[in-house]
C-alpha positions as a Markdown table, in Angstrom:
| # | Residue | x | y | z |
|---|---|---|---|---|
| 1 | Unk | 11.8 | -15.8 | -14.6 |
| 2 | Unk | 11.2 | -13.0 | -17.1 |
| 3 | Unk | 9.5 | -9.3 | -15.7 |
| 4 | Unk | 5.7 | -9.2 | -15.2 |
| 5 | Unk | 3.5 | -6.8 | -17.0 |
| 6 | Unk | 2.5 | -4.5 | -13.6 |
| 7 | Unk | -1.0 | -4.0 | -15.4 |
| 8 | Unk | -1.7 | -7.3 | -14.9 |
| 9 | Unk | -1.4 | -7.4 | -11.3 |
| 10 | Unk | -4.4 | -7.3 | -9.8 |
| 11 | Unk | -2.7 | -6.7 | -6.8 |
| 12 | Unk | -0.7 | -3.5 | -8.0 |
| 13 | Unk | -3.8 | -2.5 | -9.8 |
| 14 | Unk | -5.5 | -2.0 | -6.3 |
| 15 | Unk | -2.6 | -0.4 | -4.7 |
| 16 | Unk | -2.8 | 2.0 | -7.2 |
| 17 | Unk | -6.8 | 2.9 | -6.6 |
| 18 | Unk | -5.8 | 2.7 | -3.0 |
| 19 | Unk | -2.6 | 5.5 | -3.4 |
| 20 | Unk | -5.1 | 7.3 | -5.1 |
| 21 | Unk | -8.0 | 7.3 | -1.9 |
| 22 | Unk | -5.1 | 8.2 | 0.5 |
| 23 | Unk | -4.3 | 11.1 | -1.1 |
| 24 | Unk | -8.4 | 12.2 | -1.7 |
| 25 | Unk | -9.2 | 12.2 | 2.1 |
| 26 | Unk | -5.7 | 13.2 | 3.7 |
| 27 | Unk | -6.6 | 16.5 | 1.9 |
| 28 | Unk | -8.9 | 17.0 | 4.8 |
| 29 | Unk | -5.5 | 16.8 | 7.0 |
| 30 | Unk | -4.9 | 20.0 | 8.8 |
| 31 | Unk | -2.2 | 22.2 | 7.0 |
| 32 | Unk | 0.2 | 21.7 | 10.2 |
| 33 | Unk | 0.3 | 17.9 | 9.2 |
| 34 | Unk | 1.8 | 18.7 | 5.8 |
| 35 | Unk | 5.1 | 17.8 | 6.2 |
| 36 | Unk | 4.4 | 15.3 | 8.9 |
| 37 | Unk | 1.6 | 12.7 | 9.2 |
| 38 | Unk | 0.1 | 13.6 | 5.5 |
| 39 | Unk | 3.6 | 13.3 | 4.2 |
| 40 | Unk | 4.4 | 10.2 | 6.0 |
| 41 | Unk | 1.0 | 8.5 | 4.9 |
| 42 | Unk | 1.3 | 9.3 | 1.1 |
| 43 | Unk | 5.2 | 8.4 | 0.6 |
| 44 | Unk | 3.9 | 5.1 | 2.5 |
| 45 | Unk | 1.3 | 4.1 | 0.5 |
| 46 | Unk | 3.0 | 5.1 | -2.6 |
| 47 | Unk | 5.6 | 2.8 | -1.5 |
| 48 | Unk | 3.1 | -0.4 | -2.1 |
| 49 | Unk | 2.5 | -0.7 | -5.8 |
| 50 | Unk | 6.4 | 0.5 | -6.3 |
| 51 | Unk | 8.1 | -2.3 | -4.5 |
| 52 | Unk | 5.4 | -4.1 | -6.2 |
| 53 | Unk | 6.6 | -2.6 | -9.6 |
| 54 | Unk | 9.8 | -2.8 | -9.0 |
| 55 | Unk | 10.1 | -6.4 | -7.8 |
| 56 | Unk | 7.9 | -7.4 | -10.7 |
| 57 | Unk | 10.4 | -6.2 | -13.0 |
| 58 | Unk | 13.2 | -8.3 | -11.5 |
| 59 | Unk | 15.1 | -11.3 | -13.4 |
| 60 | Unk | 14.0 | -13.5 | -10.6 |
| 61 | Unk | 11.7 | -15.3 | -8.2 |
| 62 | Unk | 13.4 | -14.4 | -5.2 |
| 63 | Unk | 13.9 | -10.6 | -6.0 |
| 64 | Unk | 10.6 | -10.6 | -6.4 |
| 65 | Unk | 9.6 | -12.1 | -3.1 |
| 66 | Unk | 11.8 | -9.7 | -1.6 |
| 67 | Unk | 10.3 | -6.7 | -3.0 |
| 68 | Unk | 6.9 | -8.1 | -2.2 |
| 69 | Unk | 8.2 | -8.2 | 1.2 |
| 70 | Unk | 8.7 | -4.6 | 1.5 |
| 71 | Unk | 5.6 | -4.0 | -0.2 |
| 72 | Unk | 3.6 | -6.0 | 2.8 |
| 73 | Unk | 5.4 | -4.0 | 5.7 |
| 74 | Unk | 4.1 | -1.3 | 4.0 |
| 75 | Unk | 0.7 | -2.2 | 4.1 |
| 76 | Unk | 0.9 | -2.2 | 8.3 |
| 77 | Unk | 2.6 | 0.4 | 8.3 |
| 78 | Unk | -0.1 | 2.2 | 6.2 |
| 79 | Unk | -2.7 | 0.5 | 8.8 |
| 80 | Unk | -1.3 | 2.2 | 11.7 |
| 81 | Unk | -1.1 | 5.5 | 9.9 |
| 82 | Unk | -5.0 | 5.5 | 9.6 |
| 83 | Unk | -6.0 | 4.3 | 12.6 |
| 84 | Unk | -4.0 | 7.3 | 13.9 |
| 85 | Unk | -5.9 | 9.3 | 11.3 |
| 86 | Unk | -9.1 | 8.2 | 13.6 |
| 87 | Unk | -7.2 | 8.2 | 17.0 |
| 88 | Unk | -6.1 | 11.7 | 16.3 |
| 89 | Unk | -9.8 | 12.9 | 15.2 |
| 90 | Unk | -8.2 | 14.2 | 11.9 |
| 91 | Unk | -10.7 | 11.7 | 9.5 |
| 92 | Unk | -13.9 | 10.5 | 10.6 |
| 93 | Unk | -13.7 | 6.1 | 11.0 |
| 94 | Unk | -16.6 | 5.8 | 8.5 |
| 95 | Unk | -14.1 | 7.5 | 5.8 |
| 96 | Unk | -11.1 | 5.4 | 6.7 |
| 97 | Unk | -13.0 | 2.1 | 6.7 |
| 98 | Unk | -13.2 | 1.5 | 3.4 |
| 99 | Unk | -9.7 | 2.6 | 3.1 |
| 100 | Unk | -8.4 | -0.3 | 5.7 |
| 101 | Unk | -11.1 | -2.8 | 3.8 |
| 102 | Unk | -9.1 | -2.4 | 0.7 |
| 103 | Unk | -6.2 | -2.6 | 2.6 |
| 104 | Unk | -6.6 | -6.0 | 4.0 |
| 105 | Unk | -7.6 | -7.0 | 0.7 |
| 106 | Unk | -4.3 | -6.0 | -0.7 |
| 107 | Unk | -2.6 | -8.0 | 2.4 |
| 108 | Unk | -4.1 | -11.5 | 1.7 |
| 109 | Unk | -3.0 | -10.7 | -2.2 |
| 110 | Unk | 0.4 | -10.0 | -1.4 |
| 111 | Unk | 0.5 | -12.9 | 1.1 |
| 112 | Unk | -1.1 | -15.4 | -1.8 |
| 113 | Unk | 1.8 | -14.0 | -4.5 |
| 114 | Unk | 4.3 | -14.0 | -2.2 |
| 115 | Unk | 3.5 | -18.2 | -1.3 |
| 116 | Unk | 3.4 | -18.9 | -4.6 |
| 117 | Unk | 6.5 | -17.9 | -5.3 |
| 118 | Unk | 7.7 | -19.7 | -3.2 |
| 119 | Unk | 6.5 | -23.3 | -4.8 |
């Protein structure tokens, strides 16, 4: 198997928009949350399109799968972080939404890539 071009994942190209809309609204985190909650959340979602990346630029099909592995865990665990987000009445729900739509989205691609490497 020889490296994918990142750029032409579809899937890393959302994770990237969504790292991006994590760290616009968890600005409105209080300053107390700096090293904690709005720390945790950005080094989490960050953590999607990397293992993405990185598995993507492995020599093979099961590297990859593993990396994309990582990548999905991080997606729930990114989940949980917002709905705390909400839960904690640090981010209105009607600003995280479209955060957790994207989300899912980004699930059920991971889930489809990871299946078909597995053919």
């Amino acid at each position: 198997m020889k490296s994918h071009r990142i750029e032409d994942l579809k899937v890393w190209s959302k994770s990237m928009a969504l790292v991006k809309e994590v760290y616009l609204i968890t600005v409105e985190l209080p300053n107390e949350e700096r090293f904690g909650l709005l720390s945790q959340i950005r080094r989490c979602a960050v953590s999607i399109p990397s293992n993405i990346a990185e598995g993507a630029g492995r020599n093979n099909k099961n590297e990859f799968y593993q990396f994309l592995g990582i990548a999905f865990g991080s997606t729930y665990e990114l989940q949980t972080q917002l709905q705390l987000l909400i839960d904690l009445n640090f981010i209105s729900e009607p600003k995280i939404i479209p955060l957790k739509e994207l989300l899912t989205e980004i699930q059920k691609m991971i889930y489809s890539l990871k299946t078909s490497l597995k053919l």
